[in-house]
N, C-alpha and C positions, 0 to 999 in steps of 0.2 A: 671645152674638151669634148670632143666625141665620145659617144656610145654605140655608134654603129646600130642605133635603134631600139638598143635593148633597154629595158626599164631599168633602172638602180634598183638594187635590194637593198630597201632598210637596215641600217646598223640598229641590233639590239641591244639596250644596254642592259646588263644584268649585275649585281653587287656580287655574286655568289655564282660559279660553277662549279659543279659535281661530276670527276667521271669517275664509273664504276659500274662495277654489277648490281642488278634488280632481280631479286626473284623470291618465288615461294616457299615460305618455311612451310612442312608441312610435320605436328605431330601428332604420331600415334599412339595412344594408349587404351588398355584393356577396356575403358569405356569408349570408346572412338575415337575419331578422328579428325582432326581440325588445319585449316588451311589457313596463313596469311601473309602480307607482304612482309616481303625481308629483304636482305642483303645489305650490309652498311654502309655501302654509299647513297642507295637510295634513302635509306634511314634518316641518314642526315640532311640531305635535300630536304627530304620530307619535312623534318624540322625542321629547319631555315625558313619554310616557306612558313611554317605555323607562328615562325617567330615574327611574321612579315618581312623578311628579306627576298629579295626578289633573286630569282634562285633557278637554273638551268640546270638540268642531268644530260648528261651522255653516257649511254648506258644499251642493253641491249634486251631487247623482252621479246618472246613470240607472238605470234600470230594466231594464238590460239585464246579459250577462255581464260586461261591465267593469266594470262599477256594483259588480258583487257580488261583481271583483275587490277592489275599491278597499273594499267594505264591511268586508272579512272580513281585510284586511291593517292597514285600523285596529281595528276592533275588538278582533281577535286580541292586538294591543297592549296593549290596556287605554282606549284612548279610547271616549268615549261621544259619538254621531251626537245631538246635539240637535233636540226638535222644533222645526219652522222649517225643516230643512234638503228643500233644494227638490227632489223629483223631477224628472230631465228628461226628455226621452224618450230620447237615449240621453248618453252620459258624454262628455265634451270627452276631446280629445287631443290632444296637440304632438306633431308627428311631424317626426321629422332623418330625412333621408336624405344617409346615407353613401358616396362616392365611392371606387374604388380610388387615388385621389391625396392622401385626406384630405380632401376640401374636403366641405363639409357647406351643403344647402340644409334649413330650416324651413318648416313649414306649421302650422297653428293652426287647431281646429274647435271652438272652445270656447265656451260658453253661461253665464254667470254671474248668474244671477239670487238671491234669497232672501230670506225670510221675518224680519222683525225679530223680535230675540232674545227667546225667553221669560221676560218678568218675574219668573214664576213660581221662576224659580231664582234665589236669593242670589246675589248681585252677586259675580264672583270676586276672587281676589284681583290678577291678572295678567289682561286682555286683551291677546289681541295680533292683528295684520292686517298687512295687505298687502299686495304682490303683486298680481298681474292684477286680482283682487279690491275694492283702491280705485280703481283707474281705469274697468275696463269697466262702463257702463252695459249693463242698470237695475240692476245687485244694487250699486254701488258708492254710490248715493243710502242705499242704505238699510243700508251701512258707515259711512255719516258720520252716518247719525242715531244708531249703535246707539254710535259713542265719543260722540257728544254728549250722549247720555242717561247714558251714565256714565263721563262725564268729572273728576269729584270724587268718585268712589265705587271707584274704583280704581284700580292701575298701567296706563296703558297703554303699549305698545310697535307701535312701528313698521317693518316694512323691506320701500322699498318697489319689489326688486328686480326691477330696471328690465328691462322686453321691450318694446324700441324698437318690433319690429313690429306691436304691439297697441296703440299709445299716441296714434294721434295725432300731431298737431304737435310738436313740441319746447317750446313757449309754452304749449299745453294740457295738455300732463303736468309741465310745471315749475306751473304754478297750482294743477294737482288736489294734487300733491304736496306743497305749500309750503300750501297752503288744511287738510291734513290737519295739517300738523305742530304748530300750535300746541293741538289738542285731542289731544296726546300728551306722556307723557314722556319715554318712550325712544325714538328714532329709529336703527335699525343699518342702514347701505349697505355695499358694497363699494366700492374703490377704483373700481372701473366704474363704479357705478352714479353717483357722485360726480363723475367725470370728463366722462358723457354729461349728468348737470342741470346742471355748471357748469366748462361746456369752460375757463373760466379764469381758475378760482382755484387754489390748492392743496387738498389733503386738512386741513391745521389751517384754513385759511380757509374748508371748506368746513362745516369742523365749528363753528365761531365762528358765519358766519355761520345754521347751524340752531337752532342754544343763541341768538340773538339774536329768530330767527321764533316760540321758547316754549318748544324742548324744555327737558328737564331736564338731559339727556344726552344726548351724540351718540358714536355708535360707526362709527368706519368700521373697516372690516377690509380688509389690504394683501396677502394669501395668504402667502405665503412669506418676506415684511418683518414680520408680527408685526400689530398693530391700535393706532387711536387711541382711546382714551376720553377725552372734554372733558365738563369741568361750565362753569360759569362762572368758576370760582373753581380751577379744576385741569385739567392733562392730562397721560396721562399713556400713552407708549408700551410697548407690551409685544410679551415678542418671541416669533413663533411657534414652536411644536414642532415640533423635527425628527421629520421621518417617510419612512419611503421610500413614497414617492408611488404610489397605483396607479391612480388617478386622484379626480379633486376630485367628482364630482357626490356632492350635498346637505350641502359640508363646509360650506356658511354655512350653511345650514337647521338642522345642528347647532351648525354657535355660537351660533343664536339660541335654541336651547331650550335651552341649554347657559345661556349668557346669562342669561333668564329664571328658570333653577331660582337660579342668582345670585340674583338680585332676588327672589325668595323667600323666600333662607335669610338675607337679608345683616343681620339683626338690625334695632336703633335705630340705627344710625349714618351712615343715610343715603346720601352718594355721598362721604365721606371717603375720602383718599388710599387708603388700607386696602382700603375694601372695593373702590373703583374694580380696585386692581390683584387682587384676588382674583375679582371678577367676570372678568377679563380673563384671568387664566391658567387657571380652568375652563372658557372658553368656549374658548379657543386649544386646551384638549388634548383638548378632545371634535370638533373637527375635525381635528384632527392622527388621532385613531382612524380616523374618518371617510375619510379620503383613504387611508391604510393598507390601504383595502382594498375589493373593486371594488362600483359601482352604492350608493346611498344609505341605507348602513347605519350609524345611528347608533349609539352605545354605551349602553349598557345601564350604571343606577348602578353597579354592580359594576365595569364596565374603567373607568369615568372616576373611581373613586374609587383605583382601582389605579394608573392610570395617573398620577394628582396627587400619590399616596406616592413613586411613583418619582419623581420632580421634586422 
């Protein structure tokens, strides 16, 4: 076959692709001010890689010093910045500001655009999305084309961890949401985020009725009550790890690449009782690490294989 000269590019194989937003939480409170990487899809990358899975973002960061925080905090990792991933001109941020009474106000300066996914790289075994990322236009058109395009060509996963204040309507983020699910198999919410799409039903009714829109599975997670997993044919609760708390930020970010390393290892057997509940207790004890200890530091295969021996 010709090539007209030109070199082959390498196919990359990767287990895990990520697209989403990347960017800086930034909080402030009475005693200053602190900066670090956020956004959950990065999050999860981010985790993936710590868990050893070999792990792609697409995702979009500036060209500025946060950008080059955020580059060098995934990379550092082990994740690989896919091309497509959109320069801005500078890096989105969420920014809390902190009260001396506790009460906390949000602001949001975030830009989501990007580049549909490089063909050129083998189809992974795991997609996953979410977040800001399927809602905000223009980049989130071109997240529904990129599960559409490989929709039968691999696992997809879902969570799509709801920021009311970036959303729209309540009717326009229950469509985009529910419009996404059926070109997915795994779906994972929090009991929030379940509660604000569907002020009233329950957490199994909420899980029923997502497994009825196409998923394959529906995960909801309840914090400190433990998580739901539902197929069609099974559900099956599992109960959280005690941890002493030092605070929760990115403990579902870890259960979802906790989750996903799951759906990796879990053999031929499908979504069987078995492996449901083994997906379930690895993803419970890598957020139970997660919360143990402060700002969004997931566990490294090492503590969550340690941590599953002691259990």
């Amino acid at each position: 076959m010709h090539n007209n000269g030109k070199p082959n590019r390498p196919r990359q194989v990767l287990d895990a692709v990520v697209i989403g937003e990347a960017l800086i939480d930034v909080v402030s409170t009475p005693e200053g001010t602190n900066e670090h990487p956020g956004g959950s899809p990065a999050n999860v990358a981010y985790g993936l890689a710590r868990l050893g899975v070999s792990t792609g973002l697409l995702t979009a960061v500036g060209a500025d010093r946060r950008g080059g925080v955020l580059r060098e905090h995934l990379t550092g990792a082990g994740v690989t910045l896919l091309p497509g991933s959109r320069p801005l001109d500078r890096t989105s941020t969420a920014t809390a500001t902190i009260t001396r009474d506790g009460s906390a106000t949000y602001a949001f300066d975030i830009t989501w655009d990007v580049e549909p996914l490089d063909r050129v790289h083998t189809p992974p075994k795991v997609l996953h999305t979410g977040s800001i990322a399927s809602f905000l236009a223009p980049g989130a058109a071109t997240v529904r084309t990129v599960l559409q395009q490989l929709r039968h060509e691999c696992t997809i996963t879902y969570d799509p961890n709801i920021r009311p204040a970036l959303l729209g309507t309540h009717a326009e983020a229950l469509r985009t949401f529910e419009d996404l699910v059926h070109l997915t198999d795994v779906v994972k919410l929090s009991d929030e985020d379940a509660e604000w799409l569907y002020p009233h039903k329950t957490v199994d009714e909420t899980a029923t009725h997502i497994l009825k829109l196409g998923a394959d599975l529906a995960v909801i997670t309840k914090g400190s009550s433990g998580s739901l997993l539902a197929t069609p044919s099974t559900s099956l609760s599992i109960p959280a790890v005690k941890s002493a708390v030092v605070d929760t930020i990115g403990a579902g970010d870890s259960y979802m690449s906790a989750l996903i390393l799951g759906l990796l290892t879990r053999g031929t057997d499908g979504y069987a009782p078995s492996v449901l509940e083994q997906l379930g207790r690895t993803a419970a004890a890598a957020a139970a690490i997660t919360v143990g200890r402060a700002g969004a530091k997931p566990p490294t295969a090492h503590e969550l294989r340690s941590q599953l021996q002691e259990q």
